[in-house]
N, CA and C of each residue as an Amber inpcrd file, in Angstrom:
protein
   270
 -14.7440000  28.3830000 -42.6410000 -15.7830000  27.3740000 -42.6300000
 -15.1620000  26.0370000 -43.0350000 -15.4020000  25.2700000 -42.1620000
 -14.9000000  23.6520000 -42.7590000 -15.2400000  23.2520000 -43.8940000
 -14.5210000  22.0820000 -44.7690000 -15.1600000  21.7930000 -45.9440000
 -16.5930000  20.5870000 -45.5550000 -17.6280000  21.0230000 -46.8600000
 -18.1840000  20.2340000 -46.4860000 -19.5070000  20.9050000 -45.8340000
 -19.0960000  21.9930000 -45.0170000 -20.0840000  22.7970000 -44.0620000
 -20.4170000  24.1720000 -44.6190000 -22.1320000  23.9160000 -44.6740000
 -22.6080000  24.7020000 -45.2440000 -23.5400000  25.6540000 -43.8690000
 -23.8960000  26.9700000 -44.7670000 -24.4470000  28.0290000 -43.1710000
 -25.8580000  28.6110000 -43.9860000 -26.5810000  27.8850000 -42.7120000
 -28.1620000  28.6320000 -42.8990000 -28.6530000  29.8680000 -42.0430000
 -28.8210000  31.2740000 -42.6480000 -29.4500000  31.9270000 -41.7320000
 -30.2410000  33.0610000 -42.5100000 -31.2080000  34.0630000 -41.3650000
 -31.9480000  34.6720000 -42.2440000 -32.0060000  35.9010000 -41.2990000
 -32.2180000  37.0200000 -42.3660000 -32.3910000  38.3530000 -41.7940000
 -33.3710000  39.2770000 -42.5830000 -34.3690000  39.4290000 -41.3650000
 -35.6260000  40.3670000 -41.9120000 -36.7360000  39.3760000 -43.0890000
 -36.9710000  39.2860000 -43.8660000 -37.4330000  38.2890000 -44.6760000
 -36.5340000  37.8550000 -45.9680000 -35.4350000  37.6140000 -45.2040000
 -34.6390000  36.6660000 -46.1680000 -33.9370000  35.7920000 -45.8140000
 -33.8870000  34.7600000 -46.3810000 -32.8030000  33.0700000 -46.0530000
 -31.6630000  33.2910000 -46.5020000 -30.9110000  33.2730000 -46.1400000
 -28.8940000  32.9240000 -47.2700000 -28.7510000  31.0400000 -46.9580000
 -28.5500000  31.2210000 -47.5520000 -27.8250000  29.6620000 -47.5330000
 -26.4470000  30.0650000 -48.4030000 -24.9780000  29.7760000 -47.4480000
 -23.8100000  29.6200000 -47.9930000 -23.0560000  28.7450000 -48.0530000
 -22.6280000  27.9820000 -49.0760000 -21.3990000  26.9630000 -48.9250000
 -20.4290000  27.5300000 -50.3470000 -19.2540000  27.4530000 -49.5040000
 -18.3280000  28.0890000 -50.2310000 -18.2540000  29.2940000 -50.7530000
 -17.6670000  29.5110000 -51.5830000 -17.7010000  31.1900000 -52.1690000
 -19.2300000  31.8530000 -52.2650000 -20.2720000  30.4440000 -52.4080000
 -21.7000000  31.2840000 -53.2720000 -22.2640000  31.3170000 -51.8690000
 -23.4740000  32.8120000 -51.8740000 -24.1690000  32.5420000 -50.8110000
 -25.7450000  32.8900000 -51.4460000 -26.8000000  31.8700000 -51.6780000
 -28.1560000  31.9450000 -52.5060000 -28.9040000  32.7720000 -51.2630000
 -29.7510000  33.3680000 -51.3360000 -30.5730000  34.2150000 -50.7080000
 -32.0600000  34.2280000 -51.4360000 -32.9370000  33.6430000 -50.8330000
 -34.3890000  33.8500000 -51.2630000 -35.4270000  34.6760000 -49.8410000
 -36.5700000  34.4460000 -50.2240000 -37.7450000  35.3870000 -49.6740000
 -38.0260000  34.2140000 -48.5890000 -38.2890000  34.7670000 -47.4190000
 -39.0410000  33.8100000 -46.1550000 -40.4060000  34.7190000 -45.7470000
 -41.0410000  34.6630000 -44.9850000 -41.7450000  35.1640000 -43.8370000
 -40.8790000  36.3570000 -43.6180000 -41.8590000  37.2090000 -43.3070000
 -41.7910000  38.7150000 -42.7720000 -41.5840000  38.3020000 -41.2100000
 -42.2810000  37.4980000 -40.6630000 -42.5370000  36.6680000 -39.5880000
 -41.4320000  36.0920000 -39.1930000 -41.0990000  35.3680000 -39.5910000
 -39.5090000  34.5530000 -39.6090000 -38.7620000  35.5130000 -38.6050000
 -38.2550000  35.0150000 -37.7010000 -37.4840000  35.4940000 -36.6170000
 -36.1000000  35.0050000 -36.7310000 -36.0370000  33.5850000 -36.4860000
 -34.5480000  33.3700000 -36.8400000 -34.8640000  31.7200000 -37.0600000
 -34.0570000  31.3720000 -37.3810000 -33.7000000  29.4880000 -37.7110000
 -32.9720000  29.1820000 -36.5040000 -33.5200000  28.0480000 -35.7570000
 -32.9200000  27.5070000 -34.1270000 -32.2940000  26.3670000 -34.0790000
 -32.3630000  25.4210000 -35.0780000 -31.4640000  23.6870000 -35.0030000
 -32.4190000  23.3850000 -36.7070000 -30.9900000  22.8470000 -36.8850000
 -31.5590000  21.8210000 -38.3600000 -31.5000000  20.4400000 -37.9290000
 -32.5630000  20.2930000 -38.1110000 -32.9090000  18.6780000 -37.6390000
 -32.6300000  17.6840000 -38.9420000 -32.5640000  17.7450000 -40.0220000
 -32.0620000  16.7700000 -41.2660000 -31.7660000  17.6590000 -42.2970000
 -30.6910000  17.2410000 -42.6440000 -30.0290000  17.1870000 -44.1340000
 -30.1990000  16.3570000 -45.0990000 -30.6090000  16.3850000 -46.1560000
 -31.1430000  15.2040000 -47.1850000 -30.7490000  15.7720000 -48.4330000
 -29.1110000  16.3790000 -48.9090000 -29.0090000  16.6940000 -50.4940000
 -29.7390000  18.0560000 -51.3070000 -30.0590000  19.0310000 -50.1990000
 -31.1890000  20.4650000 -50.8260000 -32.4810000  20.2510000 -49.7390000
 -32.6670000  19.4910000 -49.2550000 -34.0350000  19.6850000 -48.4390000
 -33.7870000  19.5460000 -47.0460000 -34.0410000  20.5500000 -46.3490000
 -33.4600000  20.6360000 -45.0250000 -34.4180000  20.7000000 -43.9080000
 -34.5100000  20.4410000 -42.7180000 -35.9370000  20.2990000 -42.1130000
 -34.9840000  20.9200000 -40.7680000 -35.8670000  22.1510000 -40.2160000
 -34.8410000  23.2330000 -39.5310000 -36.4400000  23.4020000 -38.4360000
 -35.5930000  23.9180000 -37.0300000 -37.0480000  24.9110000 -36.0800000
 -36.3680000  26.0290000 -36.2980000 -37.7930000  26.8300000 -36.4800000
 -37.6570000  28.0980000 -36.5270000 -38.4290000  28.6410000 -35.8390000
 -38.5830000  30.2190000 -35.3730000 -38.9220000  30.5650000 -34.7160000
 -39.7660000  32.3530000 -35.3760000 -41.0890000  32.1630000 -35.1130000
 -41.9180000  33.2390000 -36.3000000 -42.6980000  33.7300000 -35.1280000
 -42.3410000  35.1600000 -35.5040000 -43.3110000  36.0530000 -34.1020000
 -44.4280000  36.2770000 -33.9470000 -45.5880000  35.6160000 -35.0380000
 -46.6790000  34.6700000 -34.9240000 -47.2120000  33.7330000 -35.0110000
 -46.3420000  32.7500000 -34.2610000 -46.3570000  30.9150000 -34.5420000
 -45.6720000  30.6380000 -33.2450000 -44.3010000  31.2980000 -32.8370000
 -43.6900000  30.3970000 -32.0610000 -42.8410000  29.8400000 -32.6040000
 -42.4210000  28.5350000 -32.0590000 -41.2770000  27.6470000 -32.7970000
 -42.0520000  26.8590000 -33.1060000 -41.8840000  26.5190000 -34.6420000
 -42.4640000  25.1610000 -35.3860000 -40.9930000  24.7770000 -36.3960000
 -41.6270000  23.2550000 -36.5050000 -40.7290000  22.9140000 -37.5010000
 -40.9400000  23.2060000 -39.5180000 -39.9970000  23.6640000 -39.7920000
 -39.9990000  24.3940000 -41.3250000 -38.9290000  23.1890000 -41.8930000
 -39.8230000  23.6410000 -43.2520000 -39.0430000  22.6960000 -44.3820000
 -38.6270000  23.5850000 -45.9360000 -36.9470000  23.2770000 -45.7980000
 -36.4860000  24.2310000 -47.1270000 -36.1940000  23.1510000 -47.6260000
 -36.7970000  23.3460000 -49.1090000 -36.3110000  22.6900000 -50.6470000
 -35.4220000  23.2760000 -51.7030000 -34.0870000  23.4420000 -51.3180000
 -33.4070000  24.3790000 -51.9640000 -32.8520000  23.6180000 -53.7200000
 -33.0780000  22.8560000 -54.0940000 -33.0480000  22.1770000 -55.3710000
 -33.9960000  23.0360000 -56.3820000 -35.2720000  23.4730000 -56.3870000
 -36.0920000  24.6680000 -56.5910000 -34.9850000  26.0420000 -57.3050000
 -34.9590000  26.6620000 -55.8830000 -34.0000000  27.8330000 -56.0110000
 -32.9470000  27.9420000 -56.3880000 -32.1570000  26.8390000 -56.4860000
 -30.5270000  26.2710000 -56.9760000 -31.0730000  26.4220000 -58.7510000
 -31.9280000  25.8180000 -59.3930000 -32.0240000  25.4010000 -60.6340000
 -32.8160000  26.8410000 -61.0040000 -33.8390000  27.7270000 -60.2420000
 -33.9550000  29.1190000 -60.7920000 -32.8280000  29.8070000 -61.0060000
 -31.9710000  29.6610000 -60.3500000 -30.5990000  30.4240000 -60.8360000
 -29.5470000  30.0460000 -61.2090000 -29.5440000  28.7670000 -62.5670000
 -29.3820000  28.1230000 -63.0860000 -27.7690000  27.6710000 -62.4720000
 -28.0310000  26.9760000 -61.4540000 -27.1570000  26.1920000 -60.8520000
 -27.2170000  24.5670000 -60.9850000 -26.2660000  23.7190000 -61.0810000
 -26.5910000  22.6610000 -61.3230000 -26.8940000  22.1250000 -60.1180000
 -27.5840000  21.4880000 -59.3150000 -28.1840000  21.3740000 -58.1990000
 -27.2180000  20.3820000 -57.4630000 -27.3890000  19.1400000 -58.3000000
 -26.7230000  17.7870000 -57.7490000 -25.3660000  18.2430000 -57.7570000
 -24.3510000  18.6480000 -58.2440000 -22.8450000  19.5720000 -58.4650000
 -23.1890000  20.3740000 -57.0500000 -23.6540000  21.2250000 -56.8140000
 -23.3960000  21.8900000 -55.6110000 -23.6300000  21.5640000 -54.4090000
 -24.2480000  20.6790000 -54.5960000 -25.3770000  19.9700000 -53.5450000
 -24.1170000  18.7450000 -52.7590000 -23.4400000  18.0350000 -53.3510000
 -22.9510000  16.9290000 -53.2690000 -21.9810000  16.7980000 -52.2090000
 -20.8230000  17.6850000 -52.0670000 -20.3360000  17.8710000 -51.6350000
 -20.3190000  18.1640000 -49.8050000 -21.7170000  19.2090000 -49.8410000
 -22.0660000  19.1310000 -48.2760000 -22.5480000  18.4650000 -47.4600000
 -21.8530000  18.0160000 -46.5480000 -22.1070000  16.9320000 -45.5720000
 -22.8680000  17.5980000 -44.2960000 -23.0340000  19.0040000 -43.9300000
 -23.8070000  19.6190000 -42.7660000 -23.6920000  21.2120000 -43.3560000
 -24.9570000  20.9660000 -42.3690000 -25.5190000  22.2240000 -42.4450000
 -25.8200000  22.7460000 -41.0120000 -25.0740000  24.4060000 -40.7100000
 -25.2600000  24.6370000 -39.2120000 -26.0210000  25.8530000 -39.4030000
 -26.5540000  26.6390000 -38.5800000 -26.9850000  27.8150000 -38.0560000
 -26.3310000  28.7710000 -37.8050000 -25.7130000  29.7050000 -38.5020000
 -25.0100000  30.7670000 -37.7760000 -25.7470000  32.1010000 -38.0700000
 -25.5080000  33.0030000 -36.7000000 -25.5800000  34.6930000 -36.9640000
 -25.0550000  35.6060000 -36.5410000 -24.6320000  36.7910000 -37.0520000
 -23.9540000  37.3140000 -36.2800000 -24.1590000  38.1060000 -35.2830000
């Protein structure tokens, strides 16, 4: 993974978000199908289409500053460093 580049994806009802060694994992939609383009990066708040097998594709919004500081991460320290955020799955 390049530096800098961080990876959003989700399986079954869960999100990972990884940059670098750590990879955070919280609860999504049961619904939640997959994440399709991140449309902004803003420092923890990410504005992504996703795609939910009762919705369709709409646009979703993650606030990962929240979940960073429940698991007592320093937010702005981890946060700082990433310049993008892509979509991958395998």
């Amino acid at each position: 993974m390049a530096a800098g580049k961080a990876v959003l994806s989700s399986c079954g009802d869960m999100t990972s978000f990884t940059f670098g060694p750590h990879t955070i994992r919280f609860r999504t939609s049961r619904h939640l199908r997959k994440y399709t383009r991140v449309k902004e990066w803003d420092r923890g708040y990410i504005v992504v289409d996703a795609v939910y097998d009762t919705l369709g594709e709409v646009e979703e919004y993650i606030d990962l500053v929240p979940v960073l500081e429940d698991l007592y991460f320093d937010a702005d320290e981890f946060l700082s460093p990433i310049q993008e955020v892509c979509i991958e799955y395998a």
